[in-house]
ROVOSE-345878 format. One record per residue (C-alpha): residue number from 1; z negated, y, x. Coordinates in steps of 0.1 Angstrom, whole numbers. Each point is the difference from the previous one (the first is absolute). Last residue first. Layout:
BEGIN
- NUM | Z | Y | X
...
This chain:
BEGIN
- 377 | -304 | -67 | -431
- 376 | -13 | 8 | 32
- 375 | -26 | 29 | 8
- 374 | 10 | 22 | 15
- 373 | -23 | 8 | 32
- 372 | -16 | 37 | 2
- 371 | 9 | 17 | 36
- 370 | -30 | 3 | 22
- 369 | -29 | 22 | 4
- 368 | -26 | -13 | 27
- 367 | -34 | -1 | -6
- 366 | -31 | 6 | 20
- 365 | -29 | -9 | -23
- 364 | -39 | 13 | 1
- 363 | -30 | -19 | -13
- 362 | -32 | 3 | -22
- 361 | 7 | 28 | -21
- 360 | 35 | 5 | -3
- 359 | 19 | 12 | 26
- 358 | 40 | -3 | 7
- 357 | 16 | 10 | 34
- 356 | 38 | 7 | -1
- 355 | 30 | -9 | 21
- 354 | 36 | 4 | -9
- 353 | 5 | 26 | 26
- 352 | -36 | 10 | 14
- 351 | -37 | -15 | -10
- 350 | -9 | 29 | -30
- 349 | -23 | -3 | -23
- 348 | -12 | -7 | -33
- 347 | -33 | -3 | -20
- 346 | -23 | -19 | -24
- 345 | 22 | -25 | -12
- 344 | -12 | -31 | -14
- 343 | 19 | -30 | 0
- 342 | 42 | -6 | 7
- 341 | 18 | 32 | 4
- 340 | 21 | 17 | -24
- 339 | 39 | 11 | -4
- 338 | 20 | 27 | 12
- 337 | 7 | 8 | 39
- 336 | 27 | 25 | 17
- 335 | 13 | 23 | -29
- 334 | 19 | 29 | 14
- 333 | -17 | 39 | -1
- 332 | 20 | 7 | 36
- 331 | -39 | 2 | 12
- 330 | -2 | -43 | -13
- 329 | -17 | -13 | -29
- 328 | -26 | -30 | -4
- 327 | -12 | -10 | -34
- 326 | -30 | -22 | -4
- 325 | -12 | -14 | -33
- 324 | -22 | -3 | -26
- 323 | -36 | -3 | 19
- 322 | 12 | 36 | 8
- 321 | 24 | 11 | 31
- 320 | 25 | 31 | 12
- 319 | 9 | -2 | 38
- 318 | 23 | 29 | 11
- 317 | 22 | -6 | 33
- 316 | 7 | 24 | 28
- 315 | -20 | -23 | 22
- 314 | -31 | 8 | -22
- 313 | -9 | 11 | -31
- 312 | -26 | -12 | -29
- 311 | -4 | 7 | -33
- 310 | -28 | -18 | -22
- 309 | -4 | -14 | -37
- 308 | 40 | -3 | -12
- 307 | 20 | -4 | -33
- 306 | 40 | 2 | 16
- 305 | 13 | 32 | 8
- 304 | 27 | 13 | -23
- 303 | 17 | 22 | 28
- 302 | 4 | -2 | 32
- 301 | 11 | 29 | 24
- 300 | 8 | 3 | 40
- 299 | 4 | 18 | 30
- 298 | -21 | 32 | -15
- 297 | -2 | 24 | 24
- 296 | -34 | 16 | 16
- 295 | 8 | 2 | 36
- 294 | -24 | -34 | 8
- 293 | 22 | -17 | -27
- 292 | -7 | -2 | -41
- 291 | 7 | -32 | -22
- 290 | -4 | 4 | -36
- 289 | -11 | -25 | -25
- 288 | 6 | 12 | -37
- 287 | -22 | -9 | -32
- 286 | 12 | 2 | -34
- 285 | -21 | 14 | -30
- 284 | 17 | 31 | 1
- 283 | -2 | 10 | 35
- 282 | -23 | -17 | 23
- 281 | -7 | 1 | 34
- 280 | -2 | -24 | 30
- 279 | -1 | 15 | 35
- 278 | 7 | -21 | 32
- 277 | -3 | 23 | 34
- 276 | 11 | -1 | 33
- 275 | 13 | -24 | 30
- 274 | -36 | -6 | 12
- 273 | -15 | -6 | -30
- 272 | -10 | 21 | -31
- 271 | -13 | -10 | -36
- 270 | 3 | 12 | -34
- 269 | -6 | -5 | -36
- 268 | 2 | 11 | -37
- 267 | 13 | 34 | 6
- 266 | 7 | 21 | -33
- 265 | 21 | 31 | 8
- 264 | 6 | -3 | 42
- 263 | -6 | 19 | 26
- 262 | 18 | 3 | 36
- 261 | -10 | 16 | 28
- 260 | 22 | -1 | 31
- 259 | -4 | 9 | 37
- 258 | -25 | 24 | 9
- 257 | -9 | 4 | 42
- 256 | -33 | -16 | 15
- 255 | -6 | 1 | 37
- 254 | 6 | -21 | 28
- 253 | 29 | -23 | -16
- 252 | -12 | 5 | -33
- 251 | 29 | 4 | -29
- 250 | -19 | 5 | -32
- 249 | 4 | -18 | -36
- 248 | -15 | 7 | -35
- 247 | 2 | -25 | -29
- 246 | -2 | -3 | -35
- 245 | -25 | 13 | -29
- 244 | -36 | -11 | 8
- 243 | 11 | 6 | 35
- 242 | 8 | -22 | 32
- 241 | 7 | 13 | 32
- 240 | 19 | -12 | 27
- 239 | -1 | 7 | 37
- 238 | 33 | -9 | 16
- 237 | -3 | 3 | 41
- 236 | -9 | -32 | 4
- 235 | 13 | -24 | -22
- 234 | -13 | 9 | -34
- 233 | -36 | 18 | 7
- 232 | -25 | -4 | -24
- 231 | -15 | 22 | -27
- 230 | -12 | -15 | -34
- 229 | -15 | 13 | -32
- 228 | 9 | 39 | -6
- 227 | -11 | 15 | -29
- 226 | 16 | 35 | -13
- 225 | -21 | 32 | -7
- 224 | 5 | 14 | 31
- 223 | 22 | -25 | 27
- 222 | -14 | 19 | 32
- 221 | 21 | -10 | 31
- 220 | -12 | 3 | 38
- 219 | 17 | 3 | 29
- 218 | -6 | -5 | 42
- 217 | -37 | -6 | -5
- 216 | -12 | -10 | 39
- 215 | -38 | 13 | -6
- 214 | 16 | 34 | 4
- 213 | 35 | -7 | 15
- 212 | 12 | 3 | 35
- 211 | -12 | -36 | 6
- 210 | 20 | -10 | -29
- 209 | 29 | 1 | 23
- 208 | -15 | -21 | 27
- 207 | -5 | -34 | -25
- 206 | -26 | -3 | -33
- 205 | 25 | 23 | -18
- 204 | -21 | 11 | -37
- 203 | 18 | -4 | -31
- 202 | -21 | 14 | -31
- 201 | 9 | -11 | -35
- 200 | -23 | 16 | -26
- 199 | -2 | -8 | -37
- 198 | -14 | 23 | -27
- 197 | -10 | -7 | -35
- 196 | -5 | 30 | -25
- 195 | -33 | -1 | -18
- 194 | -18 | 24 | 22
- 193 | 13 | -1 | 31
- 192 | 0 | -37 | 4
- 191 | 3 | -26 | 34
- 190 | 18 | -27 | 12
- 189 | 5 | -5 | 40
- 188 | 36 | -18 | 15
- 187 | -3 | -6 | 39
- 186 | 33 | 0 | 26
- 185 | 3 | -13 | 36
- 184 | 27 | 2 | 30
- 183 | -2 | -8 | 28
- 182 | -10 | -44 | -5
- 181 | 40 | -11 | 6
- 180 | 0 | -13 | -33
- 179 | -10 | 29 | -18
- 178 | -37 | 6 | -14
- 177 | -14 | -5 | -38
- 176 | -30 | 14 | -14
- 175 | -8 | 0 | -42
- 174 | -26 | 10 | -25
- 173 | -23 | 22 | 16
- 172 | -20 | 19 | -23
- 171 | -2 | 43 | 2
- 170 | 11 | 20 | 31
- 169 | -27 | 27 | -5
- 168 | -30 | -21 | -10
- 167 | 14 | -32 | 19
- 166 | -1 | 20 | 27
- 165 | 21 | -17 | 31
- 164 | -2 | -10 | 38
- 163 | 29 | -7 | 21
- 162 | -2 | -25 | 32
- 161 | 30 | -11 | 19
- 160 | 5 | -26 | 31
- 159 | -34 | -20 | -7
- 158 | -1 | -28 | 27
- 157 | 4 | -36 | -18
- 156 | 21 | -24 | 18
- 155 | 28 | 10 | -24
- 154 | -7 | 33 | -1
- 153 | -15 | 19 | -26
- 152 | 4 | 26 | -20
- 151 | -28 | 19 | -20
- 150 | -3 | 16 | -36
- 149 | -36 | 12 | -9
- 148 | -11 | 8 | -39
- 147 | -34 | 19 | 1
- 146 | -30 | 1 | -15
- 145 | -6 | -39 | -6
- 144 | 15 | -8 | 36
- 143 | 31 | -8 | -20
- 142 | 29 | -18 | 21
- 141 | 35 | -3 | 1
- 140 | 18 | -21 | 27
- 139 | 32 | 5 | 18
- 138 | 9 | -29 | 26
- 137 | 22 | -3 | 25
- 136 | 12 | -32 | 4
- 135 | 29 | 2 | 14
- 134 | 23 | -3 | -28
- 133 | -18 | 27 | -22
- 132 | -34 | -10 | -23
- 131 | -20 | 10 | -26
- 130 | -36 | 4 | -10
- 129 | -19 | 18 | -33
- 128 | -36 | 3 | -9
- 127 | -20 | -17 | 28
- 126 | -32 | 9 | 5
- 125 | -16 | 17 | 28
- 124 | -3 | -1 | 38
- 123 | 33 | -22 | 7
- 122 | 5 | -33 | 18
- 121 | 36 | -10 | 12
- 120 | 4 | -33 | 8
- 119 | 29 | -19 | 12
- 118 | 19 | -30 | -9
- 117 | 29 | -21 | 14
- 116 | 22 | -13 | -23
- 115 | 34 | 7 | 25
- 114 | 9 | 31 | -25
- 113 | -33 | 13 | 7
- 112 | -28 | -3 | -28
- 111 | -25 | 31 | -2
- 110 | -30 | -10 | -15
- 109 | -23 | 30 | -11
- 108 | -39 | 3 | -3
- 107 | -25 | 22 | -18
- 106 | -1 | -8 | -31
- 105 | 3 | 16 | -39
- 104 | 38 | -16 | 4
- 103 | 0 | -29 | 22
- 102 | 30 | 4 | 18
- 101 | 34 | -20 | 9
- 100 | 25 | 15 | 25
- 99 | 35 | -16 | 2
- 98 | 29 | 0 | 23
- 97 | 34 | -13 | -8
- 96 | 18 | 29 | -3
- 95 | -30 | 18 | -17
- 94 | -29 | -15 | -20
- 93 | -29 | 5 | -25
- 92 | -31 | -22 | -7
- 91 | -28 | 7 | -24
- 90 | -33 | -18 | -4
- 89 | -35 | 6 | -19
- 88 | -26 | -22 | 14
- 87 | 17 | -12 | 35
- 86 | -9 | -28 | 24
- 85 | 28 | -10 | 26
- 84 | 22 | -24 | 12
- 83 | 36 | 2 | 13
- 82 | 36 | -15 | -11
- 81 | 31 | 11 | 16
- 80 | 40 | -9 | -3
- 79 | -8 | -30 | -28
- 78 | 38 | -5 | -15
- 77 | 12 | 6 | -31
- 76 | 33 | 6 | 5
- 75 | 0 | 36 | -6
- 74 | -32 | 4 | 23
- 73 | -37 | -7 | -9
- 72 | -28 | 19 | 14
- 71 | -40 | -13 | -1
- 70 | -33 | 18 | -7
- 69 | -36 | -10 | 2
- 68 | -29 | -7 | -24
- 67 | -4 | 22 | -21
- 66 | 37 | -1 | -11
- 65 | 28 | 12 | 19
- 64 | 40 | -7 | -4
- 63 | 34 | 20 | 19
- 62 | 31 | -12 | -14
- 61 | 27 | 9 | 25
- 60 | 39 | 9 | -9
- 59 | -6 | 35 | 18
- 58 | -30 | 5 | -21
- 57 | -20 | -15 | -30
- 56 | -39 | 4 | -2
- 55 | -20 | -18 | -17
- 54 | -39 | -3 | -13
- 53 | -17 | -29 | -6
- 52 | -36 | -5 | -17
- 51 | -9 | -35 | -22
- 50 | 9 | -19 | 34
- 49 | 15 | -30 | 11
- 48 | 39 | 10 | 2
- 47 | 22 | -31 | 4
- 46 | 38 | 4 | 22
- 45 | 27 | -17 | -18
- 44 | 33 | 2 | 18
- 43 | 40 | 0 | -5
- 42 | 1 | -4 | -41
- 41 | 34 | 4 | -12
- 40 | 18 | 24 | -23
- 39 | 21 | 6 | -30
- 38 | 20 | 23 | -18
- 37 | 16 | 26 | 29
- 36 | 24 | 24 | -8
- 35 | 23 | 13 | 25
- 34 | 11 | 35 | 3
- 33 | -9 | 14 | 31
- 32 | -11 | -31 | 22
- 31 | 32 | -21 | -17
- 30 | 25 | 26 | 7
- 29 | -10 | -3 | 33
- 28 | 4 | -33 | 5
- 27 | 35 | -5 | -20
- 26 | 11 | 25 | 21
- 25 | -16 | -16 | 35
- 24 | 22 | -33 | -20
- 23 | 28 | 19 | -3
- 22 | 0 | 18 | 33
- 21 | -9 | -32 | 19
- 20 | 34 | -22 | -17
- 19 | 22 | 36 | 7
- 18 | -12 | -1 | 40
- 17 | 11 | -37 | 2
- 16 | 29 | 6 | -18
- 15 | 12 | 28 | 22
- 14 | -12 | -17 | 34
- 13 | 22 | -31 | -12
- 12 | 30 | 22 | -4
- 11 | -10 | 18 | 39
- 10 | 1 | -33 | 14
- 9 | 31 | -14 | -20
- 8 | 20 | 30 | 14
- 7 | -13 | -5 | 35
- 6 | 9 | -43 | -1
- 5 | 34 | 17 | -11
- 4 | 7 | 29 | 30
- 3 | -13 | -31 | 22
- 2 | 29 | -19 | -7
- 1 | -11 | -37 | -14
């Protein structure tokens, strides 16, 4: 055979070899974005002893602590750290695969590194509020009983940061969150003049530029006469905020700059992740799922939700679940998941891809989504 042919045929089996992966990476694709998924299998069991568990999901982790210790599971359901440890009133929270678990009321904090090995952090009053960046640092709210105190800590322990608070003039502390790369912290206080309701955001720097700053406040935002509920930093250099009535967001790379607000009629839920915000509302008796990015944009709508008890989002994904049901859409507003889970259902959360952790009371499930089987005729 001439060469010039054997080249020819080469570069016609290169095509169709090419075309054969470009369908089926199509048919792949098209499958993550718009596939609908009506079934699932079980991938691991893991059994919770305890009357007292809290949660925390993050970065495809399932973080667990009872009173007696804590344990992480990851999307496959696999035992990454496990440590031991006697708590009355626990909480855990976690950041890129790092977790920090207090007793709330105590005096002690665990920070978990993402190799499972622990560190203590002891503190001088009680614990109110903690969370956690990547590294480990730590931001911890505490009430000396005159007095609310935030502090950040390292890792190993040493207190980096240290900002002292009136309760009388700041009002109730009701949330603290701090960014992922442990600079950058903000604190939500409650408080009334007269009747009317007022909700203050303050962002303080914890790094060299809040050191030109008066007890390291870079901005502050007074909501009057509106509640605010939550404050946490999407990403790290998204703050959100949630409202009574929708949604604020701020840019924060060192200091705070307004993004987007957005309000809604009749909100029935909401709840903010990394990649944005979920907001349900409802007009005229029908309820609408929207999808909102870190800019404030909506990237996606659905309409005629199912029944539903809880909201959750994640992985640019909304979980909506009951006793009745679970229904799992997508930020582009397509259906990934319908249908129910076997036994009781206390709560869902996310394991990565077609991976999800299920908890009831006594155990939790890593499942797998999978396509439904036809039955034959």
């Amino acid at each position: 055979m001439k060469d010039s042919t054997k080249t020819i045929l080469k570069i016609i089996i290169a095509v169709v070899v090419f075309a054969a992966v470009a369908i089926v990476a199509a048919v792949l694709i098209k499958e993550r974005l718009y596939g609908t998924y009506g079934a699932y299998e079980v991938v691991s069991e893991e059994k919770v002893r305890s009357d007292r568990v809290a949660y925390y999901n993050d970065d495809n982790r399932l973080s667990l602590v009872t009173i007696n210790g804590a344990k992480a599971l990851d999307g496959n359901g696999n035992l990454t750290w496990e440590a031991s440890f006697g708590l009355e009133d626990p909480t855990v929270v976690s950041c890129n695969q790092v977790s920090a678990i207090a007793d709330i009321g105590g005096t002690n904090i665990y920070v978990i590194s993402k190799e499972g090995i622990p560190h203590t952090i002891n503190v001088n009053y009680p614990i109110v509020k903690v969370d956690v960046a990547q590294q480990g640092v730590v931001a911890v709210l505490l009430n000396d009983g005159q007095k609310d105190i935030i502090q950040v800590y390292d890792i190993d322990g040493k207190l980096r940061v240290e900002i002292g608070t009136n309760t009388k003039n700041e009002g109730f502390p009701v949330d603290i969150a701090i960014s992922e790369d442990g600079k950058k912290l903000i604190t939500l206080y409650v408080s009334f003049k007269g009747d009317d309701i007022m909700s203050k955001v303050t962002f303080y720097n914890a790094d060299d530029v809040g050191k030109n700053f008066i007890e390291n406040i870079v901005g502050q935002k007074v909501f009057e006469g509106r509640l605010v509920y939550d404050v946490d930093f999407l990403g790290n250099d998204t703050v959100g905020i949630m409202l009574e009535d929708g949604f604020a967001l701020y840019a924060m790379k060192e200091i705070p700059k307004f993004t987007e607000e957005k309000t809604f009629d009749n909100i029935i839920d909401m709840s903010m992740y990394d990649g944005g915000v979920c907001v349900v509302s409802e007009q005229a008796g029908e309820r609408t799922l929207q999808f909102f990015d870190l800019n404030g944009q909506e990237s996606g709508t659905v309409k005629k939700l199912p029944e539903y008890d809880v909201l959750r989002a994640g992985n640019d994904e909304a979980i909506l679940y009951s006793s009745r049901g679970v229904t799992i859409y997508r930020k582009n507003g397509t259906k990934k998941y319908s249908g129910q889970f076997d036994g009781t259902l206390d709560n869902v959360y996310f394991g990565g891809d077609l991976r999800y952790f299920l908890v009831d009371s006594g155990a939790v499930r890593t499942i797998k989504l999978v396509k439904k089987v036809k039955e034959e005729r």
